[in-house]
LUMSE-655018 format. One record per residue: x, y, z of N, C-alpha, C in turn. Coordinates in steps of 0.001 Angstrom, whole numbers, plus 500000, padded with zeros to 6 digits. Layout:
// residues N
XYZXYZXYZ...
This chain:
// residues 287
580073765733757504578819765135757037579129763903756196578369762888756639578732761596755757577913761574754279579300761390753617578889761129752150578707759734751400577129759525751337576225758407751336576375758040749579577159756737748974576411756023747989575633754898747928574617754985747157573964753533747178573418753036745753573923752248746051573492751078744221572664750029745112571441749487744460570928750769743266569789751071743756568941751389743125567852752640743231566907751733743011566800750441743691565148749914744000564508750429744554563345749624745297562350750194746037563081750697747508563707749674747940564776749449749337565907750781748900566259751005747887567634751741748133566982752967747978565581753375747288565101754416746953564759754769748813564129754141748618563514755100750132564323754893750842565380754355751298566817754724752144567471756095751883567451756068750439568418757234749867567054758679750029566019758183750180565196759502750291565206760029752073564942758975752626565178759172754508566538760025754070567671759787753722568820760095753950568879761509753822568425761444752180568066763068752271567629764122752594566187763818753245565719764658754144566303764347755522566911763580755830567541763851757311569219764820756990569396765411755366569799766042755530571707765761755114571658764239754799572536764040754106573232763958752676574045764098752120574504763936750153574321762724750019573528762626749331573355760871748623573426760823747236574170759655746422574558759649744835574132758217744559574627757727743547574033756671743155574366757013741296574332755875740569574655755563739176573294755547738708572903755949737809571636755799737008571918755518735422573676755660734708573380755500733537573081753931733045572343753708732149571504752848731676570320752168732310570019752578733385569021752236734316567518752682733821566699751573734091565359752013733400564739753528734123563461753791733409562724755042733665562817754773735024561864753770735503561316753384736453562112753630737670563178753263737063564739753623738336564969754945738616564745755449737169565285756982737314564403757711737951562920757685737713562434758013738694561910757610740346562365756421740442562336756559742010563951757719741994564750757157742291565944758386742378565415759671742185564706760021741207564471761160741348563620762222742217562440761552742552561622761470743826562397761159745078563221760568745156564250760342746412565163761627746994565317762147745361566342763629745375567794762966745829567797761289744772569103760952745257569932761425744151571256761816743878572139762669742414572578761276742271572618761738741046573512760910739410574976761146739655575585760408739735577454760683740101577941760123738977576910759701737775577547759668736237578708758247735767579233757888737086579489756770737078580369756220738278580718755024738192580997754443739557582417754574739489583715755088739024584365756192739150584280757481740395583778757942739624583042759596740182582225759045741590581571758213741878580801757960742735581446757504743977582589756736743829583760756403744636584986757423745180584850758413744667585065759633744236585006760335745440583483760643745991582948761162746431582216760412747234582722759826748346581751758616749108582776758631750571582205758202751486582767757977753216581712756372753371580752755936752985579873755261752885578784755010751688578781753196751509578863752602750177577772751625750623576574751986750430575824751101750622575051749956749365575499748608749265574945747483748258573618747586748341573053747513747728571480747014747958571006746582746307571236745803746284570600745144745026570548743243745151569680743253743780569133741774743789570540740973744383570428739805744741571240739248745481571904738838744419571639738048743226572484737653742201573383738519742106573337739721742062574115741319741287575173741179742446574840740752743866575796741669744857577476741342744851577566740011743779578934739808744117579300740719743326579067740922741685579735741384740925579755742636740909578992743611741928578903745124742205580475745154743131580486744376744005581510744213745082582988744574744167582717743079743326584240743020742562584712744402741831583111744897741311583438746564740591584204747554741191583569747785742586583819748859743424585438748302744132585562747216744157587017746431744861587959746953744063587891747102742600589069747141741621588973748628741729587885749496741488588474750922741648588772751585742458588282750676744143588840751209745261590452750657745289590752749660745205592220749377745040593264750520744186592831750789742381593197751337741741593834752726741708591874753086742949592591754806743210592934755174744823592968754017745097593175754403746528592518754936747420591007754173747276590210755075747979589686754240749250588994755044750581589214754863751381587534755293752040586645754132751991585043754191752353584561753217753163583607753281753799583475751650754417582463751212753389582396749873753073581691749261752085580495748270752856579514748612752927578270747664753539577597746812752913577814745578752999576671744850751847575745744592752627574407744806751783572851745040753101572626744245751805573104743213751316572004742162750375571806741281751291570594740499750570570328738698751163571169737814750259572401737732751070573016737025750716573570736097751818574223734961751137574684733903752264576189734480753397576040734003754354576947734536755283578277734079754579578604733499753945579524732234752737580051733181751623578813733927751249579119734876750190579682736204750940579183736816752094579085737619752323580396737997752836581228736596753327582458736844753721583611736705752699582982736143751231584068736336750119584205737862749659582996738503750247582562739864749496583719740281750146583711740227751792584478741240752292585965741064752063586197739754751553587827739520752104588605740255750284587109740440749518587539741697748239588357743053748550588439743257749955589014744669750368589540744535751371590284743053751394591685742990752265592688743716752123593229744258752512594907744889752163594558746266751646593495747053751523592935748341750610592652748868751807592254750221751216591397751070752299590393750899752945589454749969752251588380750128751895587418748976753394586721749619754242586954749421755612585114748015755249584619747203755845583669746113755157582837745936756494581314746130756126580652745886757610579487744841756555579154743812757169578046743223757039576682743518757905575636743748756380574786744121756754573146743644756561572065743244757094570960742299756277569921743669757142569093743849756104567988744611756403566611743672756411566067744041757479564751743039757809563452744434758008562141743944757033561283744542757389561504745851755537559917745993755694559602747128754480560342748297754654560523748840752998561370750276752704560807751293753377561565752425754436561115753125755058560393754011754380559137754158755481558237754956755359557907755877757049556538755451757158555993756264758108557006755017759348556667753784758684557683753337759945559310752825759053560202752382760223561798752271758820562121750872760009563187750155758694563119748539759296564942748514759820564527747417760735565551747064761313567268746767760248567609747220761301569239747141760454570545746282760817570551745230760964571401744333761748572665744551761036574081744749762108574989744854761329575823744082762254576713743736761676578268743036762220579562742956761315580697742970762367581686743461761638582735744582762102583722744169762340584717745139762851584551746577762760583752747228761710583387748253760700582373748996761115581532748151762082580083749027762491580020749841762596581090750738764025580488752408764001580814753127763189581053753230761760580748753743760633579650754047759847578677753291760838577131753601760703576490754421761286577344754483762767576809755004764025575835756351763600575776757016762823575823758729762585574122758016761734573895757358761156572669756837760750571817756164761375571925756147762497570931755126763521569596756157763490568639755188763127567211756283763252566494757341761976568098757470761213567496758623759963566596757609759193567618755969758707566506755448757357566218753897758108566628753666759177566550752398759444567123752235761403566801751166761797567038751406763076568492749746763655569417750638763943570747749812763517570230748720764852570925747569764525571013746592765921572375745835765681573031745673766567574287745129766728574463743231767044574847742769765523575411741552765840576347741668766179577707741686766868578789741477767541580116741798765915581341741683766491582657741615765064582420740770764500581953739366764210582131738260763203581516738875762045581713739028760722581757739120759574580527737969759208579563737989758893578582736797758250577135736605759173577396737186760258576400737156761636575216738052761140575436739068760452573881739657760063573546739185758419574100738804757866573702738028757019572915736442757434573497736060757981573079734775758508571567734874759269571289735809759942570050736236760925569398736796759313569799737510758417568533738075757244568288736471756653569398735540756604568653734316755624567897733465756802567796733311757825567500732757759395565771733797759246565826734412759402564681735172758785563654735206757722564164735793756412563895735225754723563103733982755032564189732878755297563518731213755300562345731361755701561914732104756263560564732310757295559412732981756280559831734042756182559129735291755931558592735069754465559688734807753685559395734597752124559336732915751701560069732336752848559918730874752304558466730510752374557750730945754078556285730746754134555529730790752810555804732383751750555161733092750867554997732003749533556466731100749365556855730143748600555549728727748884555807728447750032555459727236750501553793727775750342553276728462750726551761728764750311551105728937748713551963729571748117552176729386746758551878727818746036552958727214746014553183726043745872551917725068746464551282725274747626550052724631747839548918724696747668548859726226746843547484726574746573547615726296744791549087726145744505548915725540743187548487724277743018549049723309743957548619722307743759547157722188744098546875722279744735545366722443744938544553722351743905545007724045743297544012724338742043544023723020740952545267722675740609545181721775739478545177720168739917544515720121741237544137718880741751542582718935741502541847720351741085540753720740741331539714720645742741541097720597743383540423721072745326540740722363745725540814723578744594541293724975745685539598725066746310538999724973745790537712725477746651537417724905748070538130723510747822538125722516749404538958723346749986540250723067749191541537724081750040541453725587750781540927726576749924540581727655750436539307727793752006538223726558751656537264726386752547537894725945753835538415725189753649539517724224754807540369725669755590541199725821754857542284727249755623541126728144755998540117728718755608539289729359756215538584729087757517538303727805757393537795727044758887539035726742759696540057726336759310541261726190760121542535726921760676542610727491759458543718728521759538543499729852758804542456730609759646542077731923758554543500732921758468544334732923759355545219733695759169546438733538757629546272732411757634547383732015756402546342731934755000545247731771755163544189732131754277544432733901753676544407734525755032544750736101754571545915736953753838546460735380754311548133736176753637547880735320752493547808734267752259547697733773750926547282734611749905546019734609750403545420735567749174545974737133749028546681737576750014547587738708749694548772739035749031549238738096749502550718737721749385550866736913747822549720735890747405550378735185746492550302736268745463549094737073744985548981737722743502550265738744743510550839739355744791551618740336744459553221739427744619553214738068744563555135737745744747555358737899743232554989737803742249555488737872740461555823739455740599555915740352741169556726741247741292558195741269741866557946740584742588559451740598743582559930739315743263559647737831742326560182736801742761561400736294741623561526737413740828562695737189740570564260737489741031563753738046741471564972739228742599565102737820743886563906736759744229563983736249745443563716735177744996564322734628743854564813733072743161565627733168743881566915734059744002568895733852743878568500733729745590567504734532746280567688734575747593567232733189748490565921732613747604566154731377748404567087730418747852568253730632746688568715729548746658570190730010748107570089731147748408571557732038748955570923731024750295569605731289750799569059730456752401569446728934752130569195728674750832569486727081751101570903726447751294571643727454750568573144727081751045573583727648752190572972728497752912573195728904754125572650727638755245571298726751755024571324725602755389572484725027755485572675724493754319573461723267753868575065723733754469575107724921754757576489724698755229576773724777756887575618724738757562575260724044758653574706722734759149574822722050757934574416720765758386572556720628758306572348721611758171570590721596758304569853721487757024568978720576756653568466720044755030567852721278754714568242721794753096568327722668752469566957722530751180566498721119751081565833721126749695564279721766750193564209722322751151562987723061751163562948724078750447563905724729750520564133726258749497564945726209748295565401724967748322565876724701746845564407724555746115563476723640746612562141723916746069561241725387745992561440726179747039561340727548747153561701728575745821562712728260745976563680728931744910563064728136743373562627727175742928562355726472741949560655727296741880559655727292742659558701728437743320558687729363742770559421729879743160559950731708743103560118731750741373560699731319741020561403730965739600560038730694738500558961729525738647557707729690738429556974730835738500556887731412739700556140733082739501556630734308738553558471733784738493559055734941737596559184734847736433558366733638736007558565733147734424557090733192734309555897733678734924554802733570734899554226735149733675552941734777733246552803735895732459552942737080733209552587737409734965552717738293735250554389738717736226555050738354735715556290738147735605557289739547735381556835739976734683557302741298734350556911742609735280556101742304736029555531743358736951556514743749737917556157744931738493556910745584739388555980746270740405556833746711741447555684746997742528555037747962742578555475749158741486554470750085740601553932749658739583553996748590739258553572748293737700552023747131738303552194746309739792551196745438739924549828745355739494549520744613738718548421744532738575546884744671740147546778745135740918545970744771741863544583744662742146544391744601740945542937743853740852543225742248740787544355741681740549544059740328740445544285739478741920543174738592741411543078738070742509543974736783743184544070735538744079544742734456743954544073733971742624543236733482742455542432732626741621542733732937740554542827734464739976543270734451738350544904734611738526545788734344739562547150734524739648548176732891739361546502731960740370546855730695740133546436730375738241545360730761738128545532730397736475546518730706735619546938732052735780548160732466734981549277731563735430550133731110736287550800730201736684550790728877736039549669728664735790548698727081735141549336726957733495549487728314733397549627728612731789551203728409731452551868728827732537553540728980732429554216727612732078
Protein backbone atom coordinates (compact mmCIF):
# COMPACT_ATOMS: atom_id res chain seq x y z
CA UNK A 1 0.00 0.00 0.00
CA UNK A 2 1.40 3.36 -0.97
CA UNK A 3 2.44 5.57 1.74
CA UNK A 4 1.10 9.09 0.76
CA UNK A 5 2.78 12.58 2.16
CA UNK A 6 1.56 15.85 1.33
CA UNK A 7 2.57 19.44 2.34
CA UNK A 8 0.53 21.21 2.86
CA UNK A 9 -2.93 21.06 3.85
CA UNK A 10 -4.62 23.76 1.58
CA UNK A 11 -7.69 23.58 -0.03
CA UNK A 12 -5.88 21.41 -3.08
CA UNK A 13 -3.81 19.20 -0.69
CA UNK A 14 -6.82 18.85 1.71
CA UNK A 15 -9.15 17.28 -0.56
CA UNK A 16 -6.40 15.17 -2.32
CA UNK A 17 -5.35 13.87 1.04
CA UNK A 18 -9.17 13.24 1.87
CA UNK A 19 -9.92 11.24 -1.78
CA UNK A 20 -6.79 9.40 -0.67
CA UNK A 21 -8.17 8.38 2.37
CA UNK A 22 -11.25 7.13 1.66
CA UNK A 23 -9.94 5.31 -1.34
CA UNK A 24 -8.27 3.73 1.45
CA UNK A 25 -4.78 4.89 1.57
CA UNK A 26 -2.15 6.29 4.83
CA UNK A 27 -1.83 9.85 4.30
CA UNK A 28 0.46 12.30 6.75
CA UNK A 29 1.35 15.63 6.42
CA UNK A 30 3.11 18.33 9.08
CA UNK A 31 0.70 20.51 10.89
CA UNK A 32 3.10 21.89 13.63
CA UNK A 33 2.68 25.61 13.59
CA UNK A 34 0.08 25.65 10.99
CA UNK A 35 -3.01 27.77 11.49
CA UNK A 36 -6.53 26.42 12.90
CA UNK A 37 -7.81 26.73 9.62
CA UNK A 38 -5.14 24.18 8.33
CA UNK A 39 -5.59 22.00 11.10
CA UNK A 40 -8.84 21.64 10.46
CA UNK A 41 -9.10 20.99 6.90
CA UNK A 42 -6.50 17.99 7.76
CA UNK A 43 -8.60 17.06 10.14
CA UNK A 44 -11.82 16.65 8.18
CA UNK A 45 -9.54 15.06 5.50
CA UNK A 46 -8.55 12.33 8.30
CA UNK A 47 -5.07 13.28 6.96
CA UNK A 48 -2.31 12.31 10.38
CA UNK A 49 0.16 14.67 11.89
CA UNK A 50 3.71 12.90 11.33
CA UNK A 51 4.93 15.68 13.93
CA UNK A 52 7.54 16.61 11.65
CA UNK A 53 9.23 16.43 8.34
CA UNK A 54 11.79 13.99 9.79
CA UNK A 55 9.19 11.43 10.83
CA UNK A 56 7.19 12.19 7.73
CA UNK A 57 10.05 11.15 5.38
CA UNK A 58 10.21 8.44 7.59
CA UNK A 59 7.30 6.97 6.59
CA UNK A 60 6.54 7.92 2.90
CA UNK A 61 6.87 5.80 -0.80
CA UNK A 62 5.22 9.16 -2.18
CA UNK A 63 5.76 12.99 -1.50
CA UNK A 64 3.41 15.08 -2.82
CA UNK A 65 4.33 19.39 -2.97
CA UNK A 66 1.38 21.29 -3.11
CA UNK A 67 1.82 24.60 -1.80
CA UNK A 68 1.89 28.35 -2.75
CA UNK A 69 4.35 28.49 -5.50
CA UNK A 70 6.71 30.94 -3.68
CA UNK A 71 7.12 28.04 -0.78
CA UNK A 72 7.81 25.20 -3.46
CA UNK A 73 11.48 25.73 -3.80
CA UNK A 74 12.32 25.94 -0.26
CA UNK A 75 10.00 22.80 0.79
CA UNK A 76 12.12 20.90 -2.00
CA UNK A 77 15.55 22.05 -0.52
CA UNK A 78 13.98 20.78 3.09
CA UNK A 79 12.96 17.40 2.08
CA UNK A 80 16.45 17.17 -0.37
CA UNK A 81 18.73 17.55 2.77
CA UNK A 82 16.87 14.95 4.88
CA UNK A 83 16.38 12.66 2.08
CA UNK A 84 20.16 12.80 1.34
CA UNK A 85 21.04 12.71 5.20
CA UNK A 86 18.99 9.58 5.94
CA UNK A 87 18.99 7.87 3.01
CA UNK A 88 15.75 7.78 2.10
CA UNK A 89 14.22 6.53 -0.85
CA UNK A 90 10.44 8.17 -2.17
CA UNK A 91 9.46 9.59 -5.37
CA UNK A 92 9.13 13.33 -4.87
CA UNK A 93 6.25 15.11 -7.09
CA UNK A 94 6.10 18.75 -7.36
CA UNK A 95 2.28 19.47 -8.41
CA UNK A 96 3.05 23.41 -7.84
CA UNK A 97 2.56 26.24 -10.52
CA UNK A 98 5.69 26.65 -11.01
CA UNK A 99 7.99 27.49 -14.00
CA UNK A 100 9.23 24.50 -16.04
CA UNK A 101 12.90 26.54 -15.18
CA UNK A 102 12.13 26.10 -11.59
CA UNK A 103 10.72 22.93 -11.79
CA UNK A 104 13.80 21.41 -13.26
CA UNK A 105 16.18 23.07 -10.54
CA UNK A 106 13.70 21.37 -8.07
CA UNK A 107 14.41 18.09 -9.52
CA UNK A 108 18.12 18.13 -10.23
CA UNK A 109 17.88 18.69 -5.82
CA UNK A 110 17.77 14.75 -5.83
CA UNK A 111 20.42 13.92 -8.25
CA UNK A 112 22.73 11.27 -6.98
CA UNK A 113 20.04 10.31 -3.80
CA UNK A 114 17.35 7.99 -3.69
CA UNK A 115 14.99 10.11 -4.00
CA UNK A 116 13.18 9.23 -7.50
CA UNK A 117 11.41 13.25 -9.12
CA UNK A 118 8.23 13.32 -11.37
CA UNK A 119 6.88 16.65 -12.50
CA UNK A 120 3.64 17.43 -11.87
CA UNK A 121 0.86 20.57 -12.64
CA UNK A 122 -2.69 19.97 -11.53
CA UNK A 123 -5.40 21.68 -13.69
CA UNK A 124 -9.01 22.17 -12.61
CA UNK A 125 -10.86 22.47 -8.80
CA UNK A 126 -9.97 20.36 -5.49
CA UNK A 127 -11.66 17.08 -5.81
CA UNK A 128 -14.99 16.70 -5.12
CA UNK A 129 -18.06 15.16 -6.71
CA UNK A 130 -15.87 15.69 -9.82
CA UNK A 131 -11.50 15.44 -9.37
CA UNK A 132 -9.10 17.44 -11.84
CA UNK A 133 -6.76 16.49 -14.25
CA UNK A 134 -3.24 15.42 -13.38
CA UNK A 135 -0.55 15.96 -15.97
CA UNK A 136 2.64 14.36 -15.20
CA UNK A 137 6.10 13.93 -16.86
CA UNK A 138 9.20 12.56 -16.02
CA UNK A 139 11.15 9.45 -15.96
CA UNK A 140 9.29 8.81 -12.47
CA UNK A 141 5.63 8.60 -13.61
CA UNK A 142 4.53 5.11 -12.91
CA UNK A 143 4.98 5.81 -9.37
CA UNK A 144 1.70 7.32 -9.64
CA UNK A 145 0.25 4.63 -11.58
CA UNK A 146 -1.65 3.01 -8.31
CA UNK A 147 -3.51 6.66 -7.98
CA UNK A 148 -5.07 7.15 -11.29
CA UNK A 149 -8.83 7.92 -10.54
CA UNK A 150 -8.71 7.82 -6.50
CA UNK A 151 -7.99 11.97 -6.20
CA UNK A 152 -7.32 13.11 -9.65
CA UNK A 153 -7.26 11.72 -13.18
CA UNK A 154 -3.40 11.19 -14.32
CA UNK A 155 -2.53 12.21 -18.12
CA UNK A 156 0.81 11.56 -19.50
CA UNK A 157 3.26 14.25 -20.77
CA UNK A 158 6.04 12.05 -22.10
CA UNK A 159 10.04 11.72 -19.85
CA UNK A 160 11.09 15.43 -20.25
CA UNK A 161 11.18 16.87 -16.80
CA UNK A 162 9.35 20.58 -17.14
CA UNK A 163 6.54 19.38 -19.79
CA UNK A 164 3.68 19.36 -17.16
CA UNK A 165 4.70 22.27 -15.59
CA UNK A 166 4.95 24.15 -18.69
CA UNK A 167 1.18 22.98 -19.94
CA UNK A 168 -0.10 24.18 -15.93
CA UNK A 169 1.64 27.79 -16.73
CA UNK A 170 0.36 27.41 -20.75
CA UNK A 171 -2.93 27.06 -18.97
CA UNK A 172 -2.85 29.50 -15.63
CA UNK A 173 -1.93 32.33 -18.41
CA UNK A 174 -5.41 31.63 -19.52
CA UNK A 175 -7.49 30.71 -16.75
CA UNK A 176 -6.23 33.15 -14.01
CA UNK A 177 -4.50 35.62 -16.26
CA UNK A 178 -8.16 36.19 -17.96
CA UNK A 179 -9.34 36.63 -13.98
CA UNK A 180 -6.31 39.36 -13.74
CA UNK A 181 -6.96 41.08 -17.00
CA UNK A 182 -10.84 41.51 -16.10
CA UNK A 183 -9.96 42.78 -12.82
CA UNK A 184 -7.70 45.34 -13.96
CA UNK A 185 -10.48 46.60 -16.48
CA UNK A 186 -13.25 46.85 -14.42
CA UNK A 187 -10.89 48.85 -12.18
CA UNK A 188 -10.16 51.08 -14.50
CA UNK A 189 -13.43 51.65 -15.51
CA UNK A 190 -14.74 52.32 -12.09
CA UNK A 191 -12.26 55.13 -11.41
CA UNK A 192 -12.68 56.49 -14.96
CA UNK A 193 -16.34 56.68 -13.67
CA UNK A 194 -17.56 54.44 -16.77
CA UNK A 195 -18.19 50.99 -14.82
CA UNK A 196 -21.84 51.53 -15.44
CA UNK A 197 -20.99 52.10 -19.38
CA UNK A 198 -18.53 49.23 -18.89
CA UNK A 199 -20.73 46.74 -17.22
CA UNK A 200 -23.75 47.88 -19.78
CA UNK A 201 -21.40 47.39 -22.80
CA UNK A 202 -20.07 43.59 -21.65
CA UNK A 203 -23.67 42.90 -21.04
CA UNK A 204 -24.77 43.80 -24.60
CA UNK A 205 -21.55 42.39 -25.98
CA UNK A 206 -19.99 39.99 -24.09
CA UNK A 207 -22.47 38.63 -21.40
CA UNK A 208 -20.33 35.72 -20.79
CA UNK A 209 -17.21 37.59 -19.40
CA UNK A 210 -19.75 39.91 -17.70
CA UNK A 211 -20.67 36.57 -15.66
CA UNK A 212 -17.40 35.66 -14.74
CA UNK A 213 -16.42 39.07 -13.89
CA UNK A 214 -18.78 39.58 -11.51
CA UNK A 215 -17.98 36.09 -10.08
CA UNK A 216 -14.71 35.75 -10.28
CA UNK A 217 -13.56 39.32 -9.36
CA UNK A 218 -15.11 39.58 -5.50
CA UNK A 219 -13.80 36.06 -4.71
CA UNK A 220 -9.73 36.44 -6.30
CA UNK A 221 -8.59 38.49 -2.70
CA UNK A 222 -8.79 35.03 -1.42
CA UNK A 223 -6.53 33.21 -3.58
CA UNK A 224 -4.38 36.18 -5.04
CA UNK A 225 -1.77 36.06 -2.93
CA UNK A 226 -0.80 32.55 -3.36
CA UNK A 227 -1.25 33.65 -7.43
CA UNK A 228 1.07 36.90 -7.33
CA UNK A 229 4.39 34.31 -7.34
CA UNK A 230 2.29 32.27 -10.02
CA UNK A 231 1.83 34.83 -12.56
CA UNK A 232 5.16 36.11 -12.08
CA UNK A 233 6.44 31.89 -12.45
CA UNK A 234 4.00 32.23 -16.27
CA UNK A 235 5.82 35.27 -17.11
CA UNK A 236 9.18 33.84 -16.94
CA UNK A 237 7.98 30.82 -18.43
CA UNK A 238 7.15 33.35 -21.41
CA UNK A 239 10.22 35.05 -21.42
CA UNK A 240 12.23 32.05 -21.62
CA UNK A 241 10.64 31.20 -24.84
CA UNK A 242 11.05 34.12 -26.52
CA UNK A 243 7.28 35.08 -26.11
CA UNK A 244 6.53 38.83 -24.38
CA UNK A 245 6.01 38.29 -20.78
CA UNK A 246 4.82 41.92 -19.47
CA UNK A 247 1.25 40.83 -19.67
CA UNK A 248 1.53 38.88 -16.44
CA UNK A 249 4.20 40.76 -15.09
CA UNK A 250 1.20 43.25 -15.03
CA UNK A 251 -1.01 40.28 -13.88
CA UNK A 252 1.11 39.51 -11.17
CA UNK A 253 1.35 43.45 -10.18
CA UNK A 254 -2.96 42.71 -10.31
CA UNK A 255 -2.90 39.89 -8.23
CA UNK A 256 -0.61 41.74 -5.72
CA UNK A 257 -3.31 44.79 -5.61
CA UNK A 258 -6.14 42.31 -4.62
CA UNK A 259 -3.73 40.78 -1.89
CA UNK A 260 -2.92 44.00 -0.33
CA UNK A 261 -6.60 44.94 -0.60
CA UNK A 262 -8.75 45.30 2.66
CA UNK A 263 -10.22 42.06 1.73
CA UNK A 264 -6.97 40.55 1.47
CA UNK A 265 -6.88 38.47 4.33
CA UNK A 266 -9.74 36.25 3.31
CA UNK A 267 -9.74 32.74 2.62
CA UNK A 268 -11.99 30.50 0.81
CA UNK A 269 -13.78 29.71 4.11
CA UNK A 270 -13.39 32.95 5.44
CA UNK A 271 -15.03 34.85 1.90
CA UNK A 272 -16.99 37.35 2.40
CA UNK A 273 -19.98 36.40 -0.25
CA UNK A 274 -22.24 38.83 -0.04
CA UNK A 275 -19.91 41.23 -1.68
CA UNK A 276 -20.44 42.20 -4.69
CA UNK A 277 -17.96 43.46 -7.88
CA UNK A 278 -18.97 46.99 -7.08
CA UNK A 279 -18.17 47.04 -3.33
CA UNK A 280 -14.91 44.75 -4.22
CA UNK A 281 -13.95 47.46 -6.81
CA UNK A 282 -14.32 50.16 -4.02
CA UNK A 283 -12.32 48.37 -1.52
CA UNK A 284 -9.47 48.09 -4.12
CA UNK A 285 -10.00 52.08 -4.70
CA UNK A 286 -9.00 52.36 -1.05
CA UNK A 287 -5.67 50.18 -1.23
Amino acid sequence: MTRVAIVAMGEMGAAIGGKLVRAGLPVASVLGGRSNETRARADEARVADAGSLDALLADCDLFLSIVPPAQAMALAKAVAVVARRDGRAFTFVDCNAISPAQTREIGALFAGSLVRFVDGGIIGQPPGAKIPRFYRSGPACPALDGLDGLAFDLRDLGPEVGAASGLKMSYAAISKGLNALLTAAALTADRLGLLDAWLAELAASQPDLLRRAETAIPRLPADAGRWTAEMEEIAATFAAVGVPSGFHEGAAQTMSLLAHSPFGAETRRTLDTSRDLRATLRGLSET
